[in-house]
C-alpha positions as CSV (number, residue, x, y, z in Angstrom):
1,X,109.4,105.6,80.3
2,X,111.9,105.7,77.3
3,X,111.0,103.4,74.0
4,X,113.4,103.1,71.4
5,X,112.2,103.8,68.3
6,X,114.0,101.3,66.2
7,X,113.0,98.2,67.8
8,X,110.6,95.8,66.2
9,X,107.8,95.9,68.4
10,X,107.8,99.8,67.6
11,X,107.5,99.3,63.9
12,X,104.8,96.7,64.4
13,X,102.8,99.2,66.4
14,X,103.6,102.0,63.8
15,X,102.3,99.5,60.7
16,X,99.2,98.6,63.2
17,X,98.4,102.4,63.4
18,X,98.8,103.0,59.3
19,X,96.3,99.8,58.9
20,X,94.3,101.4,61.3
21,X,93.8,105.2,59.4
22,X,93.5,102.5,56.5
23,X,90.3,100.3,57.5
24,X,88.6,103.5,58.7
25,X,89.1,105.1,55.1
26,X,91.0,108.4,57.2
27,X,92.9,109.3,54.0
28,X,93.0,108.7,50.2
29,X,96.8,109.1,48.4
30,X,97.2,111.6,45.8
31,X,99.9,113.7,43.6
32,X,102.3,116.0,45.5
33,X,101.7,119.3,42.9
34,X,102.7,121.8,45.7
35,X,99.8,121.0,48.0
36,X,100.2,122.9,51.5
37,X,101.1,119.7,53.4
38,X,100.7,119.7,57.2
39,X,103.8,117.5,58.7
40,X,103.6,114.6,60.9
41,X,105.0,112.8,64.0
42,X,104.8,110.1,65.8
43,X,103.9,109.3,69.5
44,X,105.3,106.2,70.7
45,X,104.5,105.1,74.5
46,X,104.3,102.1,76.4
47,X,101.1,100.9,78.8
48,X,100.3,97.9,80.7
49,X,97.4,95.9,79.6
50,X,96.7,92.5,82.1
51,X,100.1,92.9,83.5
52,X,102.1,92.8,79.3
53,X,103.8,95.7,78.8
54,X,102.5,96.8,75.1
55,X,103.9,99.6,72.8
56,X,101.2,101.6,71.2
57,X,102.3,104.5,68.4
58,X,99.6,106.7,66.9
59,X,100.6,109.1,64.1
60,X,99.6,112.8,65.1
61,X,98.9,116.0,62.5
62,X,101.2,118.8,63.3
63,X,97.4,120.9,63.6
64,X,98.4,124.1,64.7
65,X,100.6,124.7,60.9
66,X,97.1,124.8,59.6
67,X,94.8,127.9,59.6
68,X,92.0,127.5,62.2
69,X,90.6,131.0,63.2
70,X,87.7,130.5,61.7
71,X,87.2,126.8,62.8
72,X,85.1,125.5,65.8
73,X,86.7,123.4,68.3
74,X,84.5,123.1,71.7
75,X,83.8,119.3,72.3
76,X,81.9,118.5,75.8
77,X,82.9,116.0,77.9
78,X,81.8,114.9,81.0
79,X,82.1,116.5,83.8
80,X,82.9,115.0,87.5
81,X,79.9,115.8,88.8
82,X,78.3,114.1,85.9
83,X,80.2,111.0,86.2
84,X,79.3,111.3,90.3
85,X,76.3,111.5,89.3
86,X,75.9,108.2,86.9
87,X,77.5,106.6,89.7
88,X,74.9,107.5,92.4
89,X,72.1,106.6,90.1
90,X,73.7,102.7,89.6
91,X,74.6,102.6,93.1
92,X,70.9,103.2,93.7
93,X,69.7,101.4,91.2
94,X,72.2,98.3,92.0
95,X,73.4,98.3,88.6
96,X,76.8,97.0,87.8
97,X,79.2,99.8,86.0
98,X,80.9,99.3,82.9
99,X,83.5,100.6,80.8
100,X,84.3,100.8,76.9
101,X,87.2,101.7,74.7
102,X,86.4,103.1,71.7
103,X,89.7,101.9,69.1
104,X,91.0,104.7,67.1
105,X,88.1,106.9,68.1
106,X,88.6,110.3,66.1
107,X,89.4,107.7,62.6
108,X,85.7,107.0,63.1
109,X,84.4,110.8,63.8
110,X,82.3,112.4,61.0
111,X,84.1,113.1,57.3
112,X,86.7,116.3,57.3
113,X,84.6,119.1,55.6
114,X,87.5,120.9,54.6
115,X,90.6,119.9,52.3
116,X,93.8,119.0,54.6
117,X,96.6,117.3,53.3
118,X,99.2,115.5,55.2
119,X,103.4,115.0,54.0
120,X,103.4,110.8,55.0
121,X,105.9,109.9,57.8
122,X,109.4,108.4,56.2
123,X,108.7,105.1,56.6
124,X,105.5,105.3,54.4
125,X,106.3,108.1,52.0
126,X,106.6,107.3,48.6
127,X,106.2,110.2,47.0
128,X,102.4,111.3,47.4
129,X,100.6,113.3,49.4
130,X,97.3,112.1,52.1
131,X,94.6,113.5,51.5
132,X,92.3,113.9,54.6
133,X,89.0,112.5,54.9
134,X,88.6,112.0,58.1
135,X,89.9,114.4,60.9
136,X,93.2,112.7,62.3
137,X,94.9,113.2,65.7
138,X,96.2,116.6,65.9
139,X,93.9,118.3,63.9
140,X,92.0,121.2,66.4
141,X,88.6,120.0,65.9
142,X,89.0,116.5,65.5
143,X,87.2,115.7,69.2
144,X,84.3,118.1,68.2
145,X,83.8,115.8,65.0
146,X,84.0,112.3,66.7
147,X,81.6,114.0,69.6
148,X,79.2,114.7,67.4
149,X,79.0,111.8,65.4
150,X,78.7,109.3,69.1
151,X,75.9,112.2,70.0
152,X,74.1,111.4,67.1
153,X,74.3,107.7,66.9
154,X,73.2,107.6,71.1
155,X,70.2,109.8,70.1
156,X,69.4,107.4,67.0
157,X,69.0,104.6,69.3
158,X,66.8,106.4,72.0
159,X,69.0,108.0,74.4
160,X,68.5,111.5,76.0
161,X,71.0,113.8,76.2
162,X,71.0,115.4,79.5
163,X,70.2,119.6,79.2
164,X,73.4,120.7,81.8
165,X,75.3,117.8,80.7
166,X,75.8,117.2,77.0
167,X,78.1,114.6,77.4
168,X,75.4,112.7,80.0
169,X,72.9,110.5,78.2
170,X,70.0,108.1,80.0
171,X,67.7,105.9,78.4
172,X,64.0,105.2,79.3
173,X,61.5,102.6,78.3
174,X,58.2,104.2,79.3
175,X,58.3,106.1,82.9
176,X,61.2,103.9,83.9
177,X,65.3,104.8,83.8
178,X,66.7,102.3,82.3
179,X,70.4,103.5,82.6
180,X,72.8,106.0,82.0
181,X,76.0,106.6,79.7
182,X,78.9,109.3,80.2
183,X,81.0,110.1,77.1
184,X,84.7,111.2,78.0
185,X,86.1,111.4,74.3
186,X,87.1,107.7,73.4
187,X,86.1,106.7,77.0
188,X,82.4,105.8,77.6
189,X,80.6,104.9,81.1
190,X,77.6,103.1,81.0
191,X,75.4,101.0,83.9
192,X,72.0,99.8,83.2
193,X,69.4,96.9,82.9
194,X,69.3,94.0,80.3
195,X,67.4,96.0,78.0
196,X,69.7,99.2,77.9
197,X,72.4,96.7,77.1
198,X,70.3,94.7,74.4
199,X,69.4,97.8,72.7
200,X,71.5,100.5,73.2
201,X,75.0,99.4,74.1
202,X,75.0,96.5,72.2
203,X,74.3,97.8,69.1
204,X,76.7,100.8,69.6
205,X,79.6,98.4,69.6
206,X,78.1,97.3,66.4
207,X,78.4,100.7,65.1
208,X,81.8,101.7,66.5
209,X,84.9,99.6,66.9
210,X,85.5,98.6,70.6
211,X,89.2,98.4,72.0
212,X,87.8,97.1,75.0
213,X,85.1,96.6,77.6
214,X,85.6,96.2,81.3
215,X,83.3,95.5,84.3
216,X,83.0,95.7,88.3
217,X,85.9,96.8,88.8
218,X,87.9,99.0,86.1
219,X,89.9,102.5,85.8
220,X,87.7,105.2,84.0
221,X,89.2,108.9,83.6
222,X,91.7,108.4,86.5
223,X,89.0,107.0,88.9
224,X,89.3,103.3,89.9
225,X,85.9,102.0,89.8
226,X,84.6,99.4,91.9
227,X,80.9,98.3,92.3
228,X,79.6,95.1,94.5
229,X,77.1,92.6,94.2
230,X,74.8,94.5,96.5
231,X,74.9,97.6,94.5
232,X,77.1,99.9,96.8
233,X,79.9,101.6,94.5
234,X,83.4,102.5,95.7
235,X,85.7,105.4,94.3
236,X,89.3,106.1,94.6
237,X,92.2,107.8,93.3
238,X,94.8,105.7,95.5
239,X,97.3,104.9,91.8
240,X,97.4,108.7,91.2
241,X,98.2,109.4,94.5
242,X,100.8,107.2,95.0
243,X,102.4,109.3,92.7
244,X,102.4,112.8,94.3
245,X,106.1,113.4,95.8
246,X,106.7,116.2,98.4
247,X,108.6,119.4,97.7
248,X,111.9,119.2,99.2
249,X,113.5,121.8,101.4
250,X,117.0,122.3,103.3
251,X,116.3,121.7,107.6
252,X,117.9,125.4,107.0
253,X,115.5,126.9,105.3
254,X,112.6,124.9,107.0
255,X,113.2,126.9,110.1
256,X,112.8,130.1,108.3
257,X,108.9,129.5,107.9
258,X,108.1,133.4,107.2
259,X,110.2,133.6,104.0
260,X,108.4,133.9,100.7
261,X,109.3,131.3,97.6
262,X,111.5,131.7,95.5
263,X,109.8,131.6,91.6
264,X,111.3,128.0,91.0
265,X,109.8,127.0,94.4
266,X,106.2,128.6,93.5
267,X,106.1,127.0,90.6
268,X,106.6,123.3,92.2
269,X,104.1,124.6,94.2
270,X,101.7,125.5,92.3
271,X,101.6,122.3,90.2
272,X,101.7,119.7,93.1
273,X,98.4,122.1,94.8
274,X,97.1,121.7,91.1
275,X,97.2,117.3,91.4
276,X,95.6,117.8,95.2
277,X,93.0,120.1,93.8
278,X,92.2,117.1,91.1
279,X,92.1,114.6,94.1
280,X,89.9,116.8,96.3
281,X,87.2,117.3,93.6
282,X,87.0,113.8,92.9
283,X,87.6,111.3,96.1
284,X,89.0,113.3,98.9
285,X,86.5,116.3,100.2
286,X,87.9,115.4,103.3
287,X,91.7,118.3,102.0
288,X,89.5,120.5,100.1
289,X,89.3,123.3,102.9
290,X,93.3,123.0,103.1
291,X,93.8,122.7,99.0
292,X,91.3,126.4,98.6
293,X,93.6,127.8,101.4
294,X,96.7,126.7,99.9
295,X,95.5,128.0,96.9
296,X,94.7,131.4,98.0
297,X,98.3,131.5,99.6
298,X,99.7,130.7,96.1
299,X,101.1,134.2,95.2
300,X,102.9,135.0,98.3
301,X,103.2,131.5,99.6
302,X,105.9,131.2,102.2
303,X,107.8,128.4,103.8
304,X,105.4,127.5,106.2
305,X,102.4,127.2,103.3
306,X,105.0,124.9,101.6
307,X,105.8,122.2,104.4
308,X,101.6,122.6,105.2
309,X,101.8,121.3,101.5
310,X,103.8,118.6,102.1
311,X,101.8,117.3,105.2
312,X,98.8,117.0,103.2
313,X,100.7,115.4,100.4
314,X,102.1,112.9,102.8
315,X,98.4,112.5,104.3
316,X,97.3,111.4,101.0
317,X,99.9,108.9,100.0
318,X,99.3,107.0,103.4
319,X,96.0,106.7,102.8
320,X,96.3,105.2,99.6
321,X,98.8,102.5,100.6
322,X,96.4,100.1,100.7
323,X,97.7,96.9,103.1
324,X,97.4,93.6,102.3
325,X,97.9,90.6,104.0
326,X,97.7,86.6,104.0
327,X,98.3,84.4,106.8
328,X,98.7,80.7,106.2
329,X,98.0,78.6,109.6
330,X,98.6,75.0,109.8
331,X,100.1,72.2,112.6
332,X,103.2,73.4,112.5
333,X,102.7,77.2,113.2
334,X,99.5,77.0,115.0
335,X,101.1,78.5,118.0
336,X,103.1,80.9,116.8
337,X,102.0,84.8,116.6
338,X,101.5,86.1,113.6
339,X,101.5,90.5,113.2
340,X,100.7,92.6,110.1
341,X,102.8,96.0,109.6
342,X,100.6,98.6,111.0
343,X,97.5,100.0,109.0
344,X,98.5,103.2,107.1
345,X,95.7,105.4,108.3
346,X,93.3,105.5,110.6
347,X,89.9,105.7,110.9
348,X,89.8,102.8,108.7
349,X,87.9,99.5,107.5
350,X,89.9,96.2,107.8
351,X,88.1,92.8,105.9
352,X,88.8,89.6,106.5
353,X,88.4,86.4,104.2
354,X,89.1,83.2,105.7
355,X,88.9,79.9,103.8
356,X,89.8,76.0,105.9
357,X,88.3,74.6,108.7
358,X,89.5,75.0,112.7
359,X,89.3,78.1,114.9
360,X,91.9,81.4,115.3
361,X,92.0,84.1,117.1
362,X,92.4,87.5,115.5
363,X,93.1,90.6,117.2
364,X,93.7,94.1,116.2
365,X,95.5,96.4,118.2
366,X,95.3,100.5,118.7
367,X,98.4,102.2,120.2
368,X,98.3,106.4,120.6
369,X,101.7,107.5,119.5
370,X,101.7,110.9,118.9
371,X,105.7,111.2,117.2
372,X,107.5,114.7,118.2
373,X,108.3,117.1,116.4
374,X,111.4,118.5,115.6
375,X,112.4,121.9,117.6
376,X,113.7,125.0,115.4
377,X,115.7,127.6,115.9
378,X,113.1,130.2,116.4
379,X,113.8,130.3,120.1
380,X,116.9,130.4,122.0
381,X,116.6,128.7,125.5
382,X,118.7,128.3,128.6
383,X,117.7,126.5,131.9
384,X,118.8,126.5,135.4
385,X,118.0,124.9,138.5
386,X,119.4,125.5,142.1
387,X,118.5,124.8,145.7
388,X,117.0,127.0,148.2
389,X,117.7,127.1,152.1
390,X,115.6,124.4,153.6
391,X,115.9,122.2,156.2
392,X,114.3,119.2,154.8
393,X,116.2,119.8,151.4
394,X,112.8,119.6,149.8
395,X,112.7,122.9,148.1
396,X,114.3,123.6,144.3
397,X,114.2,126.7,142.5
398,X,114.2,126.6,138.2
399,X,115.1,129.4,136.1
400,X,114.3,129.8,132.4
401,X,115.9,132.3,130.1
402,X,114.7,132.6,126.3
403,X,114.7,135.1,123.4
404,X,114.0,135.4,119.6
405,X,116.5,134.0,117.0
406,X,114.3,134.5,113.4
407,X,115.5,138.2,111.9
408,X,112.0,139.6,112.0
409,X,113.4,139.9,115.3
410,X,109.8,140.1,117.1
411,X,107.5,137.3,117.8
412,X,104.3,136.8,118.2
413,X,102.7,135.8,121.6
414,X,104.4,133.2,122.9
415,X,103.9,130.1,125.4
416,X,106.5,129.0,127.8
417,X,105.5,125.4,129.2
418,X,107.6,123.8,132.3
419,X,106.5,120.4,133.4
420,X,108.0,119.9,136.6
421,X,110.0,117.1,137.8
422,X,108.2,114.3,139.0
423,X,106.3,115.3,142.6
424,X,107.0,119.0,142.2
425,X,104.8,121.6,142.8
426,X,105.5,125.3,142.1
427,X,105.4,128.2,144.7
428,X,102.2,130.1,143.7
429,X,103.8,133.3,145.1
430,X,107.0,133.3,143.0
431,X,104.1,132.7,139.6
432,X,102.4,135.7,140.8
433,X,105.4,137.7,141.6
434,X,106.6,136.8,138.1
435,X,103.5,137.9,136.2
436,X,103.4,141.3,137.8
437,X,107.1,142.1,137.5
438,X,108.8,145.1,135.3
439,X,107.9,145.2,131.7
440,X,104.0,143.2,131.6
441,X,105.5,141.1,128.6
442,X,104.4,138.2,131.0
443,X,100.5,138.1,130.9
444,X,99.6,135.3,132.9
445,X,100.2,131.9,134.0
446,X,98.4,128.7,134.7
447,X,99.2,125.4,136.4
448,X,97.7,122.1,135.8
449,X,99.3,119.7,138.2
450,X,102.7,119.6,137.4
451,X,102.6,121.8,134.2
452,X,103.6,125.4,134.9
453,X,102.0,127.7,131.6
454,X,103.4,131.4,131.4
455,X,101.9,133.5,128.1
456,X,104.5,136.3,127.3
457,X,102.6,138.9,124.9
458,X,106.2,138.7,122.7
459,X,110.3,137.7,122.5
460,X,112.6,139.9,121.2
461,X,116.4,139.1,120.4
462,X,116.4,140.4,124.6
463,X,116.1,137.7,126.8
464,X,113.5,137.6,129.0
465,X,114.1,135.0,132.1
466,X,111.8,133.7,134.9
467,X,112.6,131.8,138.1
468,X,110.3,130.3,140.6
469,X,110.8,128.0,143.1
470,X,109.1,124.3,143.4
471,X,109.0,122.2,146.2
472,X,108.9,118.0,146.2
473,X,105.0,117.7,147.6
474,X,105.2,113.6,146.8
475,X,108.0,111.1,147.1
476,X,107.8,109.3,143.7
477,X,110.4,106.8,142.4
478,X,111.6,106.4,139.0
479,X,111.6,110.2,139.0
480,X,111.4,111.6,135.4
481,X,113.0,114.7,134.8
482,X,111.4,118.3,133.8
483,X,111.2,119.7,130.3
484,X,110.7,122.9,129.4
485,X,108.9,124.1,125.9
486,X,108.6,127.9,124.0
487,X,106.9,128.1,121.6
488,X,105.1,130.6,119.0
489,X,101.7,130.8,119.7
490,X,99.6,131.5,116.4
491,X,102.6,128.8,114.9
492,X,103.2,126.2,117.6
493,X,105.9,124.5,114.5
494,X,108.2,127.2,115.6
495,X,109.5,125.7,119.2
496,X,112.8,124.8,120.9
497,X,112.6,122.6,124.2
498,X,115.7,121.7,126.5
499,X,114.9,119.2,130.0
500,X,115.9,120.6,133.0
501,X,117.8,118.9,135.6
502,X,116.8,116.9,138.2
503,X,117.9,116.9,142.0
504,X,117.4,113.5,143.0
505,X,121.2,112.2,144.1
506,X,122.2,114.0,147.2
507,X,125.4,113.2,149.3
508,X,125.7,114.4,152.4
509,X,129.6,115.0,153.8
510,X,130.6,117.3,156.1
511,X,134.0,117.3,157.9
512,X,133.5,116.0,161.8
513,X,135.8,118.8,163.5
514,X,132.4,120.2,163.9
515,X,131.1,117.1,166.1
516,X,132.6,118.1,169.6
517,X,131.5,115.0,171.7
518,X,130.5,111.8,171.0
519,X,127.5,112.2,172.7
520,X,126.7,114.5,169.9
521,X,127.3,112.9,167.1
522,X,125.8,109.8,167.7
523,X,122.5,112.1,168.3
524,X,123.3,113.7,164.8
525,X,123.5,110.3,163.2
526,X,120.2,108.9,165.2
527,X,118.4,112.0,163.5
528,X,119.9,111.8,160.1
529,X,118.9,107.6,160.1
530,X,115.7,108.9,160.7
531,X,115.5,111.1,158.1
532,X,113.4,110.0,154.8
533,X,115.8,110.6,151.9
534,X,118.6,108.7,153.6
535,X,118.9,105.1,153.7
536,X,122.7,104.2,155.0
537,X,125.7,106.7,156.4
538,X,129.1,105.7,157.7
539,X,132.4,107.9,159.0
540,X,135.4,108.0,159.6
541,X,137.7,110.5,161.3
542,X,137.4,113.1,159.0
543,X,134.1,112.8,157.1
544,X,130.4,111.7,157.4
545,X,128.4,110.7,154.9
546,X,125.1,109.2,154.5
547,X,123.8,107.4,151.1
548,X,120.3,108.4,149.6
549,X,117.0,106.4,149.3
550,X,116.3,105.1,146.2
551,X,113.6,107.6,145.6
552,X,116.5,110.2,144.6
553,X,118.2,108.1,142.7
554,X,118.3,109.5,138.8
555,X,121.0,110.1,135.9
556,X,122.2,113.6,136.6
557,X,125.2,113.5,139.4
558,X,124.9,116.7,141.6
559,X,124.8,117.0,144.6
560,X,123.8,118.6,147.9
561,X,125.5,119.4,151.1
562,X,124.6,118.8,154.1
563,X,125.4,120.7,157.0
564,X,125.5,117.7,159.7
565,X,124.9,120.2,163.0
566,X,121.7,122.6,161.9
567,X,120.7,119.8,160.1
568,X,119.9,121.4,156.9
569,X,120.8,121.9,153.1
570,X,123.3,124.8,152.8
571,X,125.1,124.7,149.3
572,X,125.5,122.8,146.0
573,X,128.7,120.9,145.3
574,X,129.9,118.4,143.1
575,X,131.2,114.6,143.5
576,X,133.4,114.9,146.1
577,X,137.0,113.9,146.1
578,X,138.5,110.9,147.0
């Protein structure tokens, strides 16, 4: 967010944060007589506190001018697992959590030990020098000092510092835990009884200036807290994820799934795995497995690692869109439906509050939608369908043609799916015939009902076609046409899918120079009448024709011809002319 620096509010915050180093004694002024003088600079941003935007400034030591190899600089802080672990032990315990701010923490750390002097910003320089005498912001071991000095005032009122955990403290009285304190630099954790509160937390805020204390429900290091009246504790990261965005990348480029990142691309890469990694540690175990192989993909990671990214980004972010709700019923919408948008993830927990008097129904619906995906260009595909000689016209024959587009120019094994068209059932002797043919690519097949399953051992830019025939086993209206999927069998992402056509509108015309008596024909009409896929027919002296049922009625207009004397299906044509 950008804050203008010479706006009033800014130089309010600035003379709040030179009062501040003053009340906590942090410097003394003294003659400029060629002092080494560290420089200065300000840090201005903006936070919300209870929805009020406030500008904050805090004036930082340019520490790394100064000389520090000889200096010590570790300062512990607590871990996750020890702040899991605090949490566990109030949940247990049905403590309530707490937080506390500790205001201008490091201006209350333990005295500078050292001389350090700092040149004043311009808008307090008058000439002299600062003086250190505490260690400031900026300085390298300015955390260690205010570490220590909270470490020793915790053990001074009774507290025990944990052996694993130095920034973990509990507190007894006798046998009994009495609570627990985490220490995350000016950020401490705390959950406890009356007691640990009269004597130990109480009186700390005594010692220390407190920004701020929070309760129930609160954000501490990232983590919004929430603990209940009947002790159970709830964790989530739901703000910080809101904030993860995907990587972007061209539909081009997307089909491409075996190309390595480019260095620009790795390093986006890297640093959105590095914001799931914090989110898996903490709240979500749930993408851990996927984050560690992400992350072990991160030196050669290729398209297809990066849109796996992306999914488990996207995962993340809809599960921390929380939804809320509020219905308001009354006499003059009592009947009327009222629908929420649909819940973000699933499984999930849904509560209800409900405050008036009178009865409503609530209902939740589940719908299965699985959405399809989008087909690449991995595959090339080309489908055909035909009729064979039969005299009921019942048998169809499909042909599917496909090779490999990527420029590896190989695949792996690949799975060919044809679902039939609706009451279709292949010709077992064609799928054998087809698996045993030529090369062996082909290895075998499987049907399940309608869907027809060939495994090909690999595509090459040489297409490789097969062709069976199918034959209508059940009348079924509303027929819905075929569809035919390949796809990669180790990556089912890389597919393409066409629908094949469907043979459901058949004319039958043939010229009546063939009909040689009328005795004849009328016996060639009597048995087409009878036949099932024909419902009307009418002539005149140079055609017949007969309409079909309503069971082969569908979109696609082809058509079949019928010869009117053998009685049977003998070509495919096309709408006839007028």
């Amino acid at each position: 967010m950008l804050v203008l620096f010479n706006t009033e509010e800014v130089l309010r915050a600035k003379e709040k944060e030179i009062t501040n180093w003053k009340d906590n004694k942090g410097y003394e002024e003294v003659e400029d007589v060629g002092q080494g003088a560290l420089s200065v600079r300000w840090v201005v941003t903006e936070k919300v506190v209870d929805g009020q935007t406030v500008v904050k400034a805090r004036l930082v030591a340019r520490g790394f001018e100064e000389e520090t190899g000889n200096l010590r600089k570790d300062s512990p802080t607590c871990s996750k697992e020890a702040v899991h672990l605090a949490l566990s032990v109030a949940a247990t315990c049905g403590w309530v959590c707490h937080s506390l701010d500790v205001k201008a923490a490091y201006l209350q750390g333990y005295q500078i030990d050292r001389d350090v002097y700092l040149r004043p910003p311009p808008e307090f320089n008058d000439g002299s020098l600062w003086k250190l005498k505490k260690t400031v912001y900026g300085l390298c071991d300015a955390a260690r000092h205010w570490y220590l000095r909270v470490r020793s005032q915790l053990l001074d009122l009774g507290t025990i510092a944990s052996s694993l955990e130095p920034a973990l403290f509990s507190w007894r009285c006798g046998q009994s835990l009495e609570g627990v304190i985490c220490v995350y630099v000016d950020d401490l954790f705390w959950a406890g009884t009356n007691g640990f509160k009269e004597q130990v937390i109480d009186r700390l805020c005594q010692i220390f200036r407190m920004g701020g204390s929070e309760s129930k429900a609160f954000k501490y290091v990232g983590l919004n807290i929430v603990s209940y009246g009947d002790g159970s504790v709830t964790l989530d990261q739901n703000q910080y994820a809101a904030t993860l965005t995907p990587i972007s990348v061209s539909k081009q480029k997307a089909t491409v799934k075996s190309y390595e990142l480019s260095e620009s691309e790795r390093s986006e890469y890297r640093a959105v795995l590095g914001q799931l990694n914090w989110i898996a540690t903490h709240t979500r175990p749930d993408i851990a497995f996927e984050v560690c192989e992400l992350s072990g993909a991160c030196s050669k990671a290729t398209i297809a690692d990066l849109l796996r990214l992306n999914k488990v980004i996207d995962r993340v972010k809809n599960d921390a869109a929380p939804l809320q709700h509020n219905f308001h019923i009354d006499n003059t919408n009592k009947l009327l439906l009222q629908s929420t948008p649909t819940l973000p993830s699933l499984p999930t927990t849904v509560s209800l509050d409900m405050v008036g008097e009178g009865c409503a129904l609530i209902q939740a619906v589940l719908r299965y939608n699985v959405p399809e995906d989008q087909a690449t260009e991995a595959f090339s595909l080309s489908v055909e369908t035909g009729t064979r000689h039969d005299p009921l016209c019942l048998t169809k024959s499909i042909k599917v043609c496909a090779s490999y587009q990527l420029p590896d120019n190989t695949s792996n094994m690949a799975v060919v799916e044809v679902n039939l068209v609706s009451g279709y059932i292949p010709s077992k002797t064609d799928l054998k015939r087809i698996v045993g043919y030529g090369t062996g690519l082909i290895k075998r097949y499987e049907v399940d009902g309608s869907l027809v399953t060939f495994y090909v051992d690999e595509f090459t830019r040489r297409e490789i076609c097969l062709e069976f025939g199918m034959t209508r086993h059940v009348d079924v209206e509303h027929v819905k046409p075929g569809t035919v999927k390949v796809y990669d069998y180790y990556q089912p992402e890389y597919f393409t899918t066409q629908v094949s056509v469907v043979y459901n509108i058949v004319v039958m015309s043939m010229t009546t120079t063939n009909l040689n008596t009328s005795l004849h024909r009328a016996s060639q009409l009597a048995a087409l009448t009878r036949h099932p896929n024909f419902t009307s027919f009418g002539e005149n002296d140079d055609y017949l024709t007969l309409a079909p049922s309503p069971t082969f009625l569908a979109k696609n207009e082809r058509y079949l011809l019928y010869d009117v004397q053998q009685q049977e299906c003998v070509a495919l044509g096309t709408t006839p002319s007028s």
